[in-house]
VEXMAR-601413 format. One record per residue (C-alpha): residue number from 1; residue in three letters; x, y, z. Coordinates in steps of 0.5 Angstrom, whole numbers. Example, Ala and Ser with C-alpha at 12.3 -4.5 7.8 and 13.67 -1.06 7.14 Angstrom:
! residues 2
   num   residuo       u       v       w
     1       ala      25      -9      16
     2       ser      27      -2      14
END
This chain:
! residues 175
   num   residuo       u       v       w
     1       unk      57     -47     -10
     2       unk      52     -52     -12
     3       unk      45     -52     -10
     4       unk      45     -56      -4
     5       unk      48     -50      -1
     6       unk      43     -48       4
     7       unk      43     -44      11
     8       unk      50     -41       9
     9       unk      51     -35      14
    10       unk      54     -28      10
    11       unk      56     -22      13
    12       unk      53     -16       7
    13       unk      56     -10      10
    14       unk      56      -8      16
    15       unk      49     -12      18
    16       unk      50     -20      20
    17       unk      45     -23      15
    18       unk      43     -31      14
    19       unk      41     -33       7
    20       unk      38     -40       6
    21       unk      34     -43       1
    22       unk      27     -41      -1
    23       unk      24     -47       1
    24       unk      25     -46       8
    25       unk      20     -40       8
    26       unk      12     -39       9
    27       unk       8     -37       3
    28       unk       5     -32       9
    29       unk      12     -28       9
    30       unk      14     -29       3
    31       unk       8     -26       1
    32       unk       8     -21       5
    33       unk      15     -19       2
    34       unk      14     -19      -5
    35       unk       7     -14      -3
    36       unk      12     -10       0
    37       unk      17      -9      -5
    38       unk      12      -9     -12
    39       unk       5      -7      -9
    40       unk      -1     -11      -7
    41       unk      -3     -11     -15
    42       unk       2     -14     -18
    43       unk      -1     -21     -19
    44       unk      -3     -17     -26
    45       unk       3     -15     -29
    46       unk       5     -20     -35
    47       unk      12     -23     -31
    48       unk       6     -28     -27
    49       unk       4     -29     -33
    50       unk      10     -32     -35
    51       unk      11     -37     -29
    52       unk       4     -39     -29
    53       unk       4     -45     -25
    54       unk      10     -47     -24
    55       unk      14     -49     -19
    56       unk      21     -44     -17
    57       unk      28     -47     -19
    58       unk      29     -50     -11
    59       unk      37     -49     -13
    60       unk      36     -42     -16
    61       unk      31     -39     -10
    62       unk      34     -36      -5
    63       unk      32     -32       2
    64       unk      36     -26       7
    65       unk      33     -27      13
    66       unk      36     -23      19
    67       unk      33     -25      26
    68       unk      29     -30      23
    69       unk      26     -23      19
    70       unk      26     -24      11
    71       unk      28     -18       9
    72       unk      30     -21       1
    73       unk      29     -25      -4
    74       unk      30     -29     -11
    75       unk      26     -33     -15
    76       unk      27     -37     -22
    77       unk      23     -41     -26
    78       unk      22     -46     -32
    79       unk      19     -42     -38
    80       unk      19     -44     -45
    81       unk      21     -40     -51
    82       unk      18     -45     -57
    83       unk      22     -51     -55
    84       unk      28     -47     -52
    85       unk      27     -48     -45
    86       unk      29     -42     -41
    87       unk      30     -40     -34
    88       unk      26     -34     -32
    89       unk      30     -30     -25
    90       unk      26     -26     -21
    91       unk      23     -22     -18
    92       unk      28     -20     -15
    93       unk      25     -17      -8
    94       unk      27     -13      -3
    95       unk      24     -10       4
    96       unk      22      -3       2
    97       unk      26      -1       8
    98       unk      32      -6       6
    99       unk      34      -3       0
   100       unk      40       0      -3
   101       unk      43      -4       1
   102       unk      46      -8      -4
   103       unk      41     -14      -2
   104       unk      39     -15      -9
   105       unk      46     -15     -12
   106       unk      47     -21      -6
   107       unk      42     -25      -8
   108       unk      44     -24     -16
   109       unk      50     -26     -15
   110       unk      48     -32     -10
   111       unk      44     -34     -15
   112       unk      48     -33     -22
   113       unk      54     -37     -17
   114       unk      49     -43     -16
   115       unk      48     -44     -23
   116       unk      50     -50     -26
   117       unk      53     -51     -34
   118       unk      47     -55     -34
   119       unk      42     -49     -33
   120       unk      39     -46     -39
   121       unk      40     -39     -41
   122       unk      36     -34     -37
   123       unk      31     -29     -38
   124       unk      28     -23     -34
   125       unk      24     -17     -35
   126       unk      28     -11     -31
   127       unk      32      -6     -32
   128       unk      37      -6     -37
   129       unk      41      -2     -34
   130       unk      42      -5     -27
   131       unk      42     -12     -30
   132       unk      47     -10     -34
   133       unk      51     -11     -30
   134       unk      50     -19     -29
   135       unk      50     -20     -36
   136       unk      43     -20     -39
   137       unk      41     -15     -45
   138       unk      36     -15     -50
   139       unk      41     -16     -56
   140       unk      37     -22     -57
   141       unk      30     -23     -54
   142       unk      27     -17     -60
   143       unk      23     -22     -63
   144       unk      20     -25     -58
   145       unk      13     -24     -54
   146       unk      10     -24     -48
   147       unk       3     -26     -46
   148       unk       1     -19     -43
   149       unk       4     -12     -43
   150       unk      12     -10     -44
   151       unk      18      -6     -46
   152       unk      22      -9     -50
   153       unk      29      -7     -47
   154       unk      27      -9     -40
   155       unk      25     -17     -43
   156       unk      33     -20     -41
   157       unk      37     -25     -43
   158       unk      43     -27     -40
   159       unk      46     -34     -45
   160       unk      53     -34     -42
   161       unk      52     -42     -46
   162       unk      51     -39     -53
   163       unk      46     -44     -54
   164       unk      42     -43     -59
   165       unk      35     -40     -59
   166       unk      29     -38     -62
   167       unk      29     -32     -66
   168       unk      21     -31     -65
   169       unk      17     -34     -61
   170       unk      12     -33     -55
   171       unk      15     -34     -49
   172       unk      12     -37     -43
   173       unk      11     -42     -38
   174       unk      15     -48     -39
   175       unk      10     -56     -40
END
């Protein structure tokens, strides 16, 4: 799959679902979805921080919709750990309604398919336990900070490359 796939229809499980590019979507909506997943607070928690200002990786986002409804999303963004650059995945949102329906895992693996050998390595704040199993651990992100609070066995890194990173440094919104 490359990132000009868009609109590719999908069938996950028994429910008859449309996924397409993010860029296709309201911010209203959007919005909406990522409130409903993570709370109307969730501007203040350090992963915002992290993408500040910048613009979401157009063949990494995806969205489900079904009926028109957006039910799940992901996002990826540029960030930077010293002059390493890096791509930031998440969040990863699912309607409070949808979930453990295996929307998520669709739209990790979506997204995980869509990268190119040219994409850099990939970090993400999340639980290590269900991101796992996508190949992101914390191995190798011990030394770096964040710019705000975090556990530092939820701060992922998925370098399937092997490219050489930093071994410390704070980790923020690419220039």
């Amino acid at each position: 799959m490359t990132g000009d796939a868009v609109n590719v229809s999908l069938i996950f499980s028994k429910y008859p679902m449309h996924i397409t590019s993010l860029l296709g979507i309201s911010a209203d909506a959007l919005s909406a979805l990522l409130d409903d997943a993570f709370g109307t607070d969730r501007h203040a928690r350090t992963a915002y921080l992290l993408r500040k200002g910048m613009t979401a990786i157009e063949h990494l986002s995806f969205a489900i919709l079904d009926n028109g409804e957006l039910l799940a999303s992901i996002q990826c963004w540029p960030v930077r750990v010293g002059k390493a650059d890096l791509i930031l995945v998440g969040p990863v949102a699912v309607a409070s309604n949808r979930q453990n329906e295996g929307l998520g895992t669709q739209l990790m693996q979506l997204m995980l398919r869509a990268a190119t050998p040219q994409d850099a390595p990939m970090v993400m704040i999340g639980d290590p336990e269900y991101y796992g199993r996508f190949g992101f651990s914390s191995d190798d992100t011990s030394g770096w900070t964040l710019p705000g609070p975090w556990e530092p066995r939820r701060l992922l890194l998925r370098n399937s490359n092997k490219v050489v990173l930093p071994t410390h440094g704070l980790l923020g919104p690419a220039d």
